[in-house]
Structures are given as structure tokens and as C-alpha cells.
C-alpha positions as a Python dict, from the first residue, in 0.01 Angstrom:
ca = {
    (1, 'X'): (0, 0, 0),
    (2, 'X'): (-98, 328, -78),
    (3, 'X'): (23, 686, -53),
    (4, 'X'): (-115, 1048, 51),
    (5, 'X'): (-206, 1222, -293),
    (6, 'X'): (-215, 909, -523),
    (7, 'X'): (-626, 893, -477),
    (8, 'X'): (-597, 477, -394),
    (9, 'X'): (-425, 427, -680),
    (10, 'X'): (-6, 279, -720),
    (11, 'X'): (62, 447, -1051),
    (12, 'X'): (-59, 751, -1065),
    (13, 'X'): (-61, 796, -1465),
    (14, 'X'): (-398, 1010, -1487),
    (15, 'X'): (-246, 1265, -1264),
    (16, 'X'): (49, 1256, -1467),
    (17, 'X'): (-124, 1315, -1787),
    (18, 'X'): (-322, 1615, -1654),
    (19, 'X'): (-23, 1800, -1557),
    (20, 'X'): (285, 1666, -1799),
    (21, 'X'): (222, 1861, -2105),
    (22, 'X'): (217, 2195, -1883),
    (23, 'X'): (516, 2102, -1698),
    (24, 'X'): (738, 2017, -2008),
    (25, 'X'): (598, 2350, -2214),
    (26, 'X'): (696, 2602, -1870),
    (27, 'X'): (1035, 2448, -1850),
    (28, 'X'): (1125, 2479, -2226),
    (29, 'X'): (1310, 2816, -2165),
    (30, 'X'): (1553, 2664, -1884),
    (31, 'X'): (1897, 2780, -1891),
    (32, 'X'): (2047, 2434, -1855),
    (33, 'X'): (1845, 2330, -2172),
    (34, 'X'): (1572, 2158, -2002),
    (35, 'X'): (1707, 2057, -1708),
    (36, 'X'): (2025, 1864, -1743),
    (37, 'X'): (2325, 2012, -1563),
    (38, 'X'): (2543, 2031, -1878),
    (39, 'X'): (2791, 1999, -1612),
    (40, 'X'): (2683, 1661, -1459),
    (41, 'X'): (2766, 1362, -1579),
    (42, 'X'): (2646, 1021, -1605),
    (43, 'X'): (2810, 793, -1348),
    (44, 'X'): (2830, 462, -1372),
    (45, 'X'): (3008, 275, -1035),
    (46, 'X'): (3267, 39, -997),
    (47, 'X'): (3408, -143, -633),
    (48, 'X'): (3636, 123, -516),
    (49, 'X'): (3397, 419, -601),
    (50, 'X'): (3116, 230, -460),
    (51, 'X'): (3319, 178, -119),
    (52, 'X'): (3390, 553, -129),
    (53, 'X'): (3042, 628, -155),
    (54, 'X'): (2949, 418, 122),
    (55, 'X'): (3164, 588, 324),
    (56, 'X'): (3062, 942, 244),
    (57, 'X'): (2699, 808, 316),
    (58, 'X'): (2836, 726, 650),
    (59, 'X'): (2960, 1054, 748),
    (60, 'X'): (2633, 1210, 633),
    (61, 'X'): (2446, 1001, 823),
    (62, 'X'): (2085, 1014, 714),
    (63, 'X'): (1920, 1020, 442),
    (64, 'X'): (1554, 1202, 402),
    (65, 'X'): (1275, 1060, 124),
    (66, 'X'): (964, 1155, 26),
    (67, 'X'): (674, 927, -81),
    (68, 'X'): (837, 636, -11),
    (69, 'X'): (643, 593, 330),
    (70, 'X'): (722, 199, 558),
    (71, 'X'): (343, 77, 407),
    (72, 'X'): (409, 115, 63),
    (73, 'X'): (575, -133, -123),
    (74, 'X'): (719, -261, 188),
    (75, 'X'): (1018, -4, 183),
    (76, 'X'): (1014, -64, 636),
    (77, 'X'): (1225, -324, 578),
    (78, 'X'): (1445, -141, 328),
    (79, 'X'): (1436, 159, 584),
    (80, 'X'): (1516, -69, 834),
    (81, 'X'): (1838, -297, 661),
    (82, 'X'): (2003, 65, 596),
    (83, 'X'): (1963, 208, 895),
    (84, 'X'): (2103, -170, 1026),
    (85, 'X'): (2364, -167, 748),
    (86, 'X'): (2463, 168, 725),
    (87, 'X'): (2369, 356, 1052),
    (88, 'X'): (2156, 607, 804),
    (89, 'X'): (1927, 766, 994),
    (90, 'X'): (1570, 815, 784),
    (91, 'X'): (1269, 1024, 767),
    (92, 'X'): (1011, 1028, 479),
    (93, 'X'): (729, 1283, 403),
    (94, 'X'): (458, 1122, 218),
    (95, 'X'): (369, 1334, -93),
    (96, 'X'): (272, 1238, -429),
    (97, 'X'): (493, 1224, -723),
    (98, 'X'): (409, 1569, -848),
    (99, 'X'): (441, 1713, -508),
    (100, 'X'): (766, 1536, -518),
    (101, 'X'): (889, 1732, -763),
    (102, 'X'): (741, 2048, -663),
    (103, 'X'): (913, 2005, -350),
    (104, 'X'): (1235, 1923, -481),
    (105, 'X'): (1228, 2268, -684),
    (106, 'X'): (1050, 2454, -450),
    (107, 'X'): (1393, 2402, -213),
    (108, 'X'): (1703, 2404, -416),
    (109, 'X'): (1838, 2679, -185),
    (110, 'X'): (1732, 2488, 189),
    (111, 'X'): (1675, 2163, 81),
    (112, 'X'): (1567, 1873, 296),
    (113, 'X'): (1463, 1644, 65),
    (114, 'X'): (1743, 1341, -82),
    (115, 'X'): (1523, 1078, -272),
    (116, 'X'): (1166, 1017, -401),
    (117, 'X'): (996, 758, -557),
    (118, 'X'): (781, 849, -856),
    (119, 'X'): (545, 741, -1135),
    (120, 'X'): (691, 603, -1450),
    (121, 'X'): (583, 850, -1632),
    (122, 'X'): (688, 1191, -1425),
    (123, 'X'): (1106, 1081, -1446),
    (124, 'X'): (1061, 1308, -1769),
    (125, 'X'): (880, 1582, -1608),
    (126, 'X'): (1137, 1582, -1339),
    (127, 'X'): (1410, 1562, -1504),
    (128, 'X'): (1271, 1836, -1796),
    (129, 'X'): (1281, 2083, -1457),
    (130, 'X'): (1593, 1996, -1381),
    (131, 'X'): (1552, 1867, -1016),
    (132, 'X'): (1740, 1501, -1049),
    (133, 'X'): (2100, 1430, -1075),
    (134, 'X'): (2244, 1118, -1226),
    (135, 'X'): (2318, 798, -1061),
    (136, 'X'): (2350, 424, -1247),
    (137, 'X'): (2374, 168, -982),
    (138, 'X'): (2581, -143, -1004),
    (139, 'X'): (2293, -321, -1192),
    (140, 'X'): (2230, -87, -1406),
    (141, 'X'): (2242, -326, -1741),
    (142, 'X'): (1983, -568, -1584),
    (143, 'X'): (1715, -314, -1614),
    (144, 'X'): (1562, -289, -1921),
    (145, 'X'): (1598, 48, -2149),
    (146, 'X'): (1194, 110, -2123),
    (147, 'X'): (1254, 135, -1743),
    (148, 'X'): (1558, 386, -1703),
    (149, 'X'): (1670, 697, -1822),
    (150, 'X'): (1953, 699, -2016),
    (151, 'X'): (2194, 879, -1842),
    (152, 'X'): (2039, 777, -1501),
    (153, 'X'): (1827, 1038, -1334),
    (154, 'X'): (1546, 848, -1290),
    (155, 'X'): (1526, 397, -1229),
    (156, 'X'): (1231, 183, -1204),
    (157, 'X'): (1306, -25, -948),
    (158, 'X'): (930, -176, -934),
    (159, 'X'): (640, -256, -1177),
    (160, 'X'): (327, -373, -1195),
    (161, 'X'): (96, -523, -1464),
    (162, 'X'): (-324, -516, -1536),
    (163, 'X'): (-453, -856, -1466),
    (164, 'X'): (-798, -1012, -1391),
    (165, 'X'): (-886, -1082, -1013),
    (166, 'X'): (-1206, -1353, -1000),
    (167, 'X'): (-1386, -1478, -728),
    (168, 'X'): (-1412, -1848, -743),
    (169, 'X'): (-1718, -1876, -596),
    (170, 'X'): (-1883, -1660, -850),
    (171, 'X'): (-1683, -1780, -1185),
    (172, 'X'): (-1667, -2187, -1199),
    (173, 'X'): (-1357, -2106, -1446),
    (174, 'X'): (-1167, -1815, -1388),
    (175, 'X'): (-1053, -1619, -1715),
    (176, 'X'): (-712, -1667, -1822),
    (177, 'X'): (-734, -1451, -2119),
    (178, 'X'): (-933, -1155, -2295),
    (179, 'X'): (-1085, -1398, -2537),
    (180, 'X'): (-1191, -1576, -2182),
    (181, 'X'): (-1323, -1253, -2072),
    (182, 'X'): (-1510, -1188, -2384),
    (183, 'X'): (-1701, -1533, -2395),
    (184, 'X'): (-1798, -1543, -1998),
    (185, 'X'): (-2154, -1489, -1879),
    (186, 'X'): (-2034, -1283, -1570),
    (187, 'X'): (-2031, -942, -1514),
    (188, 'X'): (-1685, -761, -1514),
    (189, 'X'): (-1555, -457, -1310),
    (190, 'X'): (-1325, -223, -1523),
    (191, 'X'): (-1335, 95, -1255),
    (192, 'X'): (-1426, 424, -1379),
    (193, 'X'): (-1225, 516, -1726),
    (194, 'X'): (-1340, 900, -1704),
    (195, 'X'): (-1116, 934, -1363),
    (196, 'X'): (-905, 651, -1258),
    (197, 'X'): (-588, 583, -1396),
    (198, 'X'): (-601, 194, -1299),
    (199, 'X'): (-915, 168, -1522),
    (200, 'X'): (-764, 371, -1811),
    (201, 'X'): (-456, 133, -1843),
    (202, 'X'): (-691, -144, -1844),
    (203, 'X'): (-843, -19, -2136),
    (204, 'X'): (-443, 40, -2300),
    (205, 'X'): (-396, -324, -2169),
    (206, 'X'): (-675, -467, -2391),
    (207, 'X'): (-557, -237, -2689),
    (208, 'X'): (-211, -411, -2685),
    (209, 'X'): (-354, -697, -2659),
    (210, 'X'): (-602, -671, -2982),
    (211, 'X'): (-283, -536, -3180),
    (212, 'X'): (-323, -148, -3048),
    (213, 'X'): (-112, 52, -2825),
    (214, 'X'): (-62, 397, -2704),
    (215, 'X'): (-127, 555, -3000),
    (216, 'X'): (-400, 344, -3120),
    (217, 'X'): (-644, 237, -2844),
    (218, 'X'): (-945, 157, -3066),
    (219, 'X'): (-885, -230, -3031),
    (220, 'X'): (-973, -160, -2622),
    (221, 'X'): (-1288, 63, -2632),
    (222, 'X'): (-1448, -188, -2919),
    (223, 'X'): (-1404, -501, -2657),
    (224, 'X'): (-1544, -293, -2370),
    (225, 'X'): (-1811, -146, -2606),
    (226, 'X'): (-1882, -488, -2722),
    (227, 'X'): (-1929, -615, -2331),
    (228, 'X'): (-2148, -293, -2261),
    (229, 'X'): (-2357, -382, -2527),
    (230, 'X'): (-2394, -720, -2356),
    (231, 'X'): (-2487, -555, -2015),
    (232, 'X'): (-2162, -714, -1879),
    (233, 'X'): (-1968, -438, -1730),
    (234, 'X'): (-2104, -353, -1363),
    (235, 'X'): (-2046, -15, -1238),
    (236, 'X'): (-1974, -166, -904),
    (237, 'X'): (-1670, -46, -682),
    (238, 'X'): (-1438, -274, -683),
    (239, 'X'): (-1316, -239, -336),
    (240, 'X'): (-1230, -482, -83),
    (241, 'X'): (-1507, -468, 69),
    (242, 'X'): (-1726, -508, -212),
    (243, 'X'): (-1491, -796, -324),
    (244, 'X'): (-1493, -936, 20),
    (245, 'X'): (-1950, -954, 25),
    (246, 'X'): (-1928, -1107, -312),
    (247, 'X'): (-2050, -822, -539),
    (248, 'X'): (-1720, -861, -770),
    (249, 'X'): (-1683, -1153, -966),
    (250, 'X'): (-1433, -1036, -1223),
    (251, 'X'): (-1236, -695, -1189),
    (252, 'X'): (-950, -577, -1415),
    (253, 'X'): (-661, -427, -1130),
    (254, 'X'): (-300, -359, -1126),
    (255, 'X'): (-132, -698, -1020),
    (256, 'X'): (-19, -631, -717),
    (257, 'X'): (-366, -461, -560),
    (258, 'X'): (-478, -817, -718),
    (259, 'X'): (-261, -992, -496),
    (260, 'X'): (-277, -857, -227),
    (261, 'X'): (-703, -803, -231),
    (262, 'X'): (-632, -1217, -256),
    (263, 'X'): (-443, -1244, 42),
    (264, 'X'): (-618, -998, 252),
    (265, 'X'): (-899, -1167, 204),
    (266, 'X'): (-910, -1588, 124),
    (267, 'X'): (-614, -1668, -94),
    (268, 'X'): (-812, -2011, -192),
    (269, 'X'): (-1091, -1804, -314),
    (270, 'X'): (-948, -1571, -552),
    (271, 'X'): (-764, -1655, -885),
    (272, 'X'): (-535, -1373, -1034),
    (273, 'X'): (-432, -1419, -1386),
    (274, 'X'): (-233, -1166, -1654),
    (275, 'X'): (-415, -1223, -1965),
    (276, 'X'): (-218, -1439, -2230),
    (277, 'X'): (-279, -1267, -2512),
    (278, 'X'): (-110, -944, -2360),
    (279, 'X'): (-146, -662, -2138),
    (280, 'X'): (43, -309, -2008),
    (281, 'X'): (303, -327, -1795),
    (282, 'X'): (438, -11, -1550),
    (283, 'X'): (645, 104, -1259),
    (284, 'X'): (764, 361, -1008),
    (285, 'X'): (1122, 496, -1029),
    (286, 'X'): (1358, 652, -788),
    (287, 'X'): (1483, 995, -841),
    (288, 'X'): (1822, 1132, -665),
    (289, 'X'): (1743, 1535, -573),
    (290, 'X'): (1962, 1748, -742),
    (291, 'X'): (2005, 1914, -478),
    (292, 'X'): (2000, 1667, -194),
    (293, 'X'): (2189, 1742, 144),
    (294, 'X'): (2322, 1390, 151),
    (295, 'X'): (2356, 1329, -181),
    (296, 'X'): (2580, 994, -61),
    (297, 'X'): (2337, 808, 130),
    (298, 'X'): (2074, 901, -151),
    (299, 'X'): (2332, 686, -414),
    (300, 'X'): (2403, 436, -145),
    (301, 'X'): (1976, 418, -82),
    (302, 'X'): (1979, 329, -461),
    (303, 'X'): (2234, 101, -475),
    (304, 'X'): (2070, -125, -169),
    (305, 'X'): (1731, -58, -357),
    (306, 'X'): (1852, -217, -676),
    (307, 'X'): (2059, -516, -466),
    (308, 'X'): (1888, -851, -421),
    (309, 'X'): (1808, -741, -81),
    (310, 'X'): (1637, -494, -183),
    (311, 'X'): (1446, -600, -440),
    (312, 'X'): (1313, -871, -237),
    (313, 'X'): (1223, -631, 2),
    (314, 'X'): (993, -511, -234),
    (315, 'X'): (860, -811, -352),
    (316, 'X'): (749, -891, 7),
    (317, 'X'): (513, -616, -45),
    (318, 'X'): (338, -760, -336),
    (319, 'X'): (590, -540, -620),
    (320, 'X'): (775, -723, -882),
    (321, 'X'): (1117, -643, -869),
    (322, 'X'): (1246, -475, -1189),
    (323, 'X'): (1601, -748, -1161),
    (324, 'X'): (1429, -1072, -1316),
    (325, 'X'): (1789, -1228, -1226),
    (326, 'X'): (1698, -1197, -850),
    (327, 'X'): (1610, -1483, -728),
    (328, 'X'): (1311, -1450, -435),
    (329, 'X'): (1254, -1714, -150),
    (330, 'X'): (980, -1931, -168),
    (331, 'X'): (756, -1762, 53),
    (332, 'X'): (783, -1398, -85),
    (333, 'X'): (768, -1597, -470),
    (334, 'X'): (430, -1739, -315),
    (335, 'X'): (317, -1397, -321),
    (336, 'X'): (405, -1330, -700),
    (337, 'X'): (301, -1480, -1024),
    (338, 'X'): (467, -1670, -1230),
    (339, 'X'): (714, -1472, -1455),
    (340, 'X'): (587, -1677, -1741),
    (341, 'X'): (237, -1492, -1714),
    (342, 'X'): (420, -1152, -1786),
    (343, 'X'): (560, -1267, -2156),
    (344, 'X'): (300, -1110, -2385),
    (345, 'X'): (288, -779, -2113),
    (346, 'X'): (442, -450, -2272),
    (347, 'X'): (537, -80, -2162),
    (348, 'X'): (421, 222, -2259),
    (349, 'X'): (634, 317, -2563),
    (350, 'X'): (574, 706, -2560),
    (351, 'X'): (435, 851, -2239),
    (352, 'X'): (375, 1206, -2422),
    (353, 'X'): (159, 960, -2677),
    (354, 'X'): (-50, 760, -2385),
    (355, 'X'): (-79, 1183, -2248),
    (356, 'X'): (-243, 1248, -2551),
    (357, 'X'): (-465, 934, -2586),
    (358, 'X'): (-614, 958, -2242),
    (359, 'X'): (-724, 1297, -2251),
    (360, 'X'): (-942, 1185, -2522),
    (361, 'X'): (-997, 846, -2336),
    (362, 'X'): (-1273, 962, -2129),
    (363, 'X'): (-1529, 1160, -2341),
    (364, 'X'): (-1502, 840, -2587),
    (365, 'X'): (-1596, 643, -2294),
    (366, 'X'): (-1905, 825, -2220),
    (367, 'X'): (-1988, 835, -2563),
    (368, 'X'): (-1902, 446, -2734),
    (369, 'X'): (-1971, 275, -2379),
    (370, 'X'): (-2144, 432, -2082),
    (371, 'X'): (-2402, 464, -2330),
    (372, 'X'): (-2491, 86, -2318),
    (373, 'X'): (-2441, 77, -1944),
    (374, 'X'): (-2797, 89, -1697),
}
């Protein structure tokens, strides 16, 4: 599950920090205002226009995405029910989210591209360059405000939350909680915090959960300060392999690379919890290419992305659908948590905020925990 330019990581929110603030500040001066065509509207479907849609998708006959490859996320089988469904014919270049974008811009006069699939946190940047055009599918009021744009340019369709992965064999009684965490004799793996944008939500995770956020991420660094001091944070990798010889006995990872680490390796062995007390919660969201050849079958994509079809399809690969209302089949809810375990989990409230607060993330770090660390 991963993709070419996202560095082995699902949600690319470092890289979006690092270029974000750049992005918005070049495209300040854009004639349409910052990127909405003042001349596109909002549209929200109904039956009729829905079946006219679907029939304009038809007659284009393909539809062309990039970074939405058949491993990640499981969108084969989505690729493969509209190409059943529909007769859309489908190709995907595997870029990152940035790239995405780029690309997008790059070929408003010969474009090729008609989707993408993109970090929470560049649907601003893209639409601030004015790349996206608007499209609310039929489920649009199921998914919650943090997780759409307004008027529809951009939809999480997937998310994923910072839990703790423990190896059984290593941790008689797995931690269900930060306060857990805190009062184990184990070491824990938090990734690296100067680079990695998995580690640096961890760190937001345990803020929220200590009363921070975003804008206040003290309440984090003090509990991983506090377990430095301890000599309890490993500097380990925590990759499957390490996981898999027994190195790991506690790591902090996006749900989903949690799950899946499990079942690649001995679901019996391997306990995955989201912490109680709280933790961050984010996604990936579709955007429609402003300037998309089939702009039809890019709708119509949405639409069957957002259907319970679809989001199952996407649950089979270890992604919790955005639609809590769908309900999943036994063996692809096997695969998931519990949606009890995700009450206390939040969103970023202010992406430009979290931009801010990580570039700072790193050099406090070095300085209030590597410090403690052999």
C-alpha cells in the first residue's frame, strides 16, 4: 500500500508542509481569485442528472488517474467494478500528491489527466491553483465538514488514525491507552520526528490527547520527553522486518500500516489499539481535474468511490471508509477496528496551523528529546 513519491508513508503531511505555504503565497495574484472558476458552480446531483452523467461517462469511455495505482488502498477492485459496470477504460500514473497537482497545471492546454487522489491537506493547495472543479456526490451529507471542501473540489473518501501496534510476545499486556504507554517498562518506536510525517502526527496525536492540538503541541513533546528521559524510546526502524525478528515491541503507526503489518505477518501475535484517551485522525481526498478530458467518467469515478461498493472496496485494503453508514461484510470488518476505538480521535482543525507547528516540530525534537536518547 504505498505509492511512488510518498517516501513509505500513506499521508504524506511533511511533504505537504514543506511546500504549502509557497504554493498558496505564488498563487495569491490568480486572476480567478485564487483559483475558483467564478464561473463554476457547486453541483450537487440528483437521479436524473446522475443517469445523464453516467451516460456521458459512457460515451467518453475512459477515464485516466493519477496516484491512485491497483496496490494502494485496494482501488483494483474499484478499477475493475467500473470498467465491469461502466465499460470505462482506465490508466493511472503513479505520482505523488504534489506531482499531482503539478501535473494537472502543467497540462491545462493537452491534458491527460481526469482524477487524483491526494493528501488531506494539499485539497487547499490545489484548489488555491485553481486545478479542481466541483463535484458533490450523492452522499455528500454523510461526510463530515472536516473531510470536504465546501463547495466540492476536493472529498476524503478514506482516513486513517495513529494507533499503537504491540507484539504480544514482547508486551504481556498490550497498551490500550497513552497513560498505558506511559507506565510500561518496554521500549516504544515513535519513527523519526525530524523527517517522517507518520512520526510527527504521532506526536500531534499525543498532544490532543493531553488537551493540545495543532496549535499547541507541548502536551506531546513533554510525554515523549518524559519517555526519553526514561531510556524508553528505541531508535529502531520500525519496519516489517524489524517487527517480524522481534526488535519492535511497541510502535506508534497510522492504523491501517498497523493492520496490515498484523496480517502480513501473525494476526494472533500482534494487538492494534487507538489510544482511548484520543488521537489524530486523517485522510486522502479525490480531486476532479479542472481540466479533465472526460470530465464524466471522472464524476461517475467519484460517485462509485463514495457508493457502498466502493467504500468497501477500500476497506478491503485496510482504509476506513469515510461513510460510517456503510455497512462492511464480516470478513473485510475483520480487517478493521472497532468504530468505537475511533471516538476520542480528532482532525486537524487548521492545516496552515499544523504547517506552522511542524516546521518547528523537528529542531524541538532534537533539542527537548533526542537529547535523552543513546
Amino acid at each position: 500500500m504505498r505509492r511512488v513519491g510518498e517516501k513509505k508513508r500513506w499521508f504524506s503531511v511533511l511533504s505537504a508542509t514543506v511546500v504549502l505555504s509557497s504554493i498558496l503565497s505564488a498563487c495569491g495574484d490568480d486572476d480567478n481569485g485564487g483559483g475558483k472558476d467564478s464561473a463554476t458552480v457547486s453541483v450537487t446531483v440528483d437521479s436524473s442528472s446522475l443517469a445523464e452523467i453516467e451516460a456521458k461517462a459512457k460515451e467518453e469511455g475512459a477515464v485516466a488517474s493519477v496516484g491512485m495505482p491497483d496496490s494502494w488502498a485496494n482501488w483494483k477492485d474499484t478499477w475493475n467494478d467500473i470498467q465491469t459496470k461502466y465499460g470505462l477504460k482506465h490508466t493511472d500514473t503513479d505520482m505523488s500528491s504534489a506531482e499531482e497537482i503539478a501535473k494537472f497545471e502543467a497540462e491545462k492546454d493537452k491534458p491527460t489527466a481526469d482524477i487524483g487522489d491526494v493528501g488531506i491537506a494539499f485539497g487547499p493547495v490545489a484548489v488555491a491553483k485553481g486545478v479542481t472543479q466541483p463535484y458533490k456526490p450523492t452522499h455528500w451529507e454523510e461526510i463530515p465538514d472536516w473531510a470536504k471542501d465546501e463547495d466540492g473540489h476536493w472529498v476524503v473518501a478514506y482516513q486513517g488514525t495513529i494507533g499503537f501496534l504491540t507484539n504480544k510476545n514482547l508486551v504481556k499486556n498490550p497498551p490500550k491507552s497513552w497513560e498505558d504507554l506511559k507506565n510500561g517498562d518496554y521500549k516504544i518506536i515513535v519513527g523519526d520526528v525530524t523527517k517522517a510525517a507518520q512520526a510527527q502526527m504521532a506526536v500531534l496525536a499525543a498532544s490532543i490527547a493531553f488537551g493540545g492540538d495543532e496549535s499547541n503541541i507541548e502536551p506531546g513533546i513533554a510525554f515523549f520527553e518524559d519517555l526519553a528521559k526514561k531510556g524508553r524510546l528505541s531508535n529502531a526502524d520500525a519496519s516489517v522486518a524489524n517487527i517480524e525478528k522481534g526488535e519492535v515491541p511497541v510502535t506508534l503507526l497510522w492504523d491501517f500500516n498497523a493492520l496490515n503489518y498484523r496480517d502480513q505477518i501473525d494476526k494472533d501475535q500482534f494487538d492494534v489499539a487507538i489510544p482511548t484517551e484520543g488521537s489524530v485522525v486523517s485522510g486522502y481526498a479525490t480531486i476532479i481535474n479542472k481540466y479533465a478530458p472526460n470530465p464524466n467518467a471522472a464524476k461517475l469515478t467519484r460517485e462509485y468511490i463514495f457508493s457502498d461498493e466502493g467504500q468497501i472496496n477500500l476497506a478491503k485494503g485496510y482504509a476506513r471508509p469515510i461513510r460510517d453508514s456503510v455497512k462492511l461484510p464480516d470478513d473485510v470488518a475483520a480487517k478493521l477496528l472497532d468504530k468505537d476505538e475511533y471516538k476520542n480521535a480528532k482532525p486537524v482543525g487548521d492545516y496552515s496551523v499544523w504547517d506552522t507547528a511542524s516546521k518547528t516540530l523537528p529542531q524541538t525534537w532534537q533539542e527537548r528529546v533526542l537529547v535523552h536518547m543513546n
